[in-house]
NUGU-129180 format. One record per residue (C-alpha): residue in three letters; x negated, y negated, z negated. Coordinates in steps of 0.2 Angstrom, whole numbers, plus 5000, padded with zeros to 4 digits. Layout:
ALAXYZ
...
END
This chain:
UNK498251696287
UNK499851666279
UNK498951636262
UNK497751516270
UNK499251416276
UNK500151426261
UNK498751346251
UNK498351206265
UNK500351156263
UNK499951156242
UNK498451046245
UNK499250946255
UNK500950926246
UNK499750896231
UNK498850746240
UNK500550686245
UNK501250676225
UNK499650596218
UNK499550466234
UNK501450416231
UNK501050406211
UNK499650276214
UNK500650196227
UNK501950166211
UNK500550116198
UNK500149976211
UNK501449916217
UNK501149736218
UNK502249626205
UNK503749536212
UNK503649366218
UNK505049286211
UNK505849146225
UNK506948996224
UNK506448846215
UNK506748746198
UNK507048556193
UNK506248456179
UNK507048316173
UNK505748196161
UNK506448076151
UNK505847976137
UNK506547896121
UNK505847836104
UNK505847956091
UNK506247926073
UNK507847906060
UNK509147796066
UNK508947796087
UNK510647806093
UNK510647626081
UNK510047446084
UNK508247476074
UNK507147606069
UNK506247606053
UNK504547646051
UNK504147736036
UNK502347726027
UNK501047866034
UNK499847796023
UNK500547706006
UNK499747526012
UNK500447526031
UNK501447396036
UNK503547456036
UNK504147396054
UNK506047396057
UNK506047426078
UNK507447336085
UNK506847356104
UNK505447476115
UNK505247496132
UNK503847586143
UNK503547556163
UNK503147716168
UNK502147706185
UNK502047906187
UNK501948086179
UNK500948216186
UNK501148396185
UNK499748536183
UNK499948716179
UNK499448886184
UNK500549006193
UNK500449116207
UNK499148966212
UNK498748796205
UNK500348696205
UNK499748506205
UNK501048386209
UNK501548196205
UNK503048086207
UNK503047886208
UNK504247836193
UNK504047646194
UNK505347606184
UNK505547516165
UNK506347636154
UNK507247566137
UNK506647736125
UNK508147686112
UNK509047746126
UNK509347916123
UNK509647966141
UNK508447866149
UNK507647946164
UNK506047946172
UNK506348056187
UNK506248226191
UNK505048366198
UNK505648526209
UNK504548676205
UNK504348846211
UNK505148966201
UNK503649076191
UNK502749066174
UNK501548936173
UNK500148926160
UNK499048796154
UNK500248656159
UNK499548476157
UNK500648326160
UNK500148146163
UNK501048006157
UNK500247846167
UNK501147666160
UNK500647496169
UNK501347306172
UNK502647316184
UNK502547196197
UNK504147106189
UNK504047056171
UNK503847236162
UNK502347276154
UNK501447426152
UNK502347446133
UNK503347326124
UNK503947356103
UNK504947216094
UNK505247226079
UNK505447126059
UNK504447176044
UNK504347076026
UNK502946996022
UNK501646976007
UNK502846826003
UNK504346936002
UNK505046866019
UNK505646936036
UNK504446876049
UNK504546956067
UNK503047066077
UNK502647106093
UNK501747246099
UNK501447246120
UNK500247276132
UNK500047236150
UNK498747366153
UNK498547526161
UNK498847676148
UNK498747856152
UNK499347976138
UNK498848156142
UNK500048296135
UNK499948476134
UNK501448586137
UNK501648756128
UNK501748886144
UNK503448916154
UNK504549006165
UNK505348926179
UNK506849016183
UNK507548996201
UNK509048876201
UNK508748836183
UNK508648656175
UNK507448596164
UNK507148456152
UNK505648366148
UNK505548226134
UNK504348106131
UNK504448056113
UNK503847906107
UNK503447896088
UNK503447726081
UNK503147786065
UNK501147786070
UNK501247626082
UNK500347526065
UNK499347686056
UNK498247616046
UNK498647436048
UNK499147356032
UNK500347226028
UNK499147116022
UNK498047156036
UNK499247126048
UNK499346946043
UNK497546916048
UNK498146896065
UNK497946726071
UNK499246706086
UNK500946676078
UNK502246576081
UNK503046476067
UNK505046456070
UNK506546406060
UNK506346416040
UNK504446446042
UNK504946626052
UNK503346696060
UNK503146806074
UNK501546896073
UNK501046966090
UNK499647086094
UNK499847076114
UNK498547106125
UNK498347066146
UNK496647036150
UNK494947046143
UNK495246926129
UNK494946996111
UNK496447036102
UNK496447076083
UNK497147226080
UNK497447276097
UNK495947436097
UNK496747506080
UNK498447506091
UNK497647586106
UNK496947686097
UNK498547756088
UNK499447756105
UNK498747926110
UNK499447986095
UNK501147916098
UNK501847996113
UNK502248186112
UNK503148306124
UNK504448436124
UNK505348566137
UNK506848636133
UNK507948746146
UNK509648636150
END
């Protein structure tokens, strides 16, 4: 009788060990609490930011050479989607006209949950504002065939969305983050030639015979030009986080 009921306590200390191990194999990860903040801002990219121009150097040996002496973007909204505990999607109204020589100019800023987050899209959405602003606007000068500084301007009043893709990241509780947009006016004219660029018909003739050349589209009117810009746009913008 005693050794029946010693081997029933074995058994069932036995039972007891291997429930506790699995009960530690498991155990369910930790759920990390609190929450993180974003902060987005945007700025042209390029040699010479901090200064009154930007120079764009040659991609291809015939592209035009622009020296950028203003850019701003309206930025209607950025929108947030990535993959944590559960789908975080999330998007914040900017409204607001943001000179990107600037270098701390700020779009706005989005409170996370604290957690990884994998295959993390943003959504850069531009527009006309209600005001004046348009969607993008690039000034700048660049010398012509002729050997003389003529002017150029490079805007749009029409909706532009730039999708971006962010490598994964981990959003510590408390912790600060920050987004930038980037801007590279370097590829604004891929492609487009000097001699090309002065195909374009709508320019303005001003003092010593100074021409501004403009490639500015706000409706449904065909602009030279304009596709070939558009086109390079999706190329322009980029994104980077970086822990603050």
């Amino acid at each position: 009788m005693t050794s029946i009921t010693f081997t029933h306590f074995y058994i069932f200390l036995l039972i007891i060990s291997v429930a506790t191990s699995c009960k530690k194999d498991n155990s369910p990860e930790k759920v990390t609490s609190g929450h993180g903040d974003i902060s987005y801002f945007a700025k042209a990219s390029g040699t010479g930011i901090k200064t009154s121009t930007v120079k764009s150097n040659s991609i291809l040996a015939n592209q035009v050479s622009v020296n950028w002496s203003s850019a701003s973007v309206y930025i209607e909204k950025i929108s947030f989607v990535g993959k944590s505990n559960n789908l975080i999607d999330t998007t914040i109204v900017v409204e607001k006209n943001a000179n990107i020589f600037s270098a701390d100019a700020l779009a706005g800023i989005i409170r996370l949950p604290a957690g990884s987050y994998k295959d993390v899209k943003v959504k850069l959405f531009l527009k006309k504002s209600p005001y004046s602003e348009l969607a993008f606007n690039l000034g700048g000068t660049f010398i012509n065939t002729q050997g003389i500084r003529d002017s150029l301007i490079v805007a749009s009043s029409l909706p532009f969305e730039a999708n971006l893709a962010v490598t994964d990241i981990i959003i510590d509780s408390e912790d600060n983050y920050k987004v930038t947009f980037n801007f590279d006016l370097n590829k604004v004219l891929t492609g487009i030639s000097t001699e090309l660029l002065q195909t374009v018909p709508s320019h303005i003739i001003g003092p010593n015979n100074l021409r501004t050349y403009a490639i500015w589209k706000g409706g449904s009117q065909d602009v030279p030009l304009y596709g070939q810009v558009t086109t390079n746009w999706q190329t322009v913008a980029s994104v980077a986080i970086a822990k603050q």
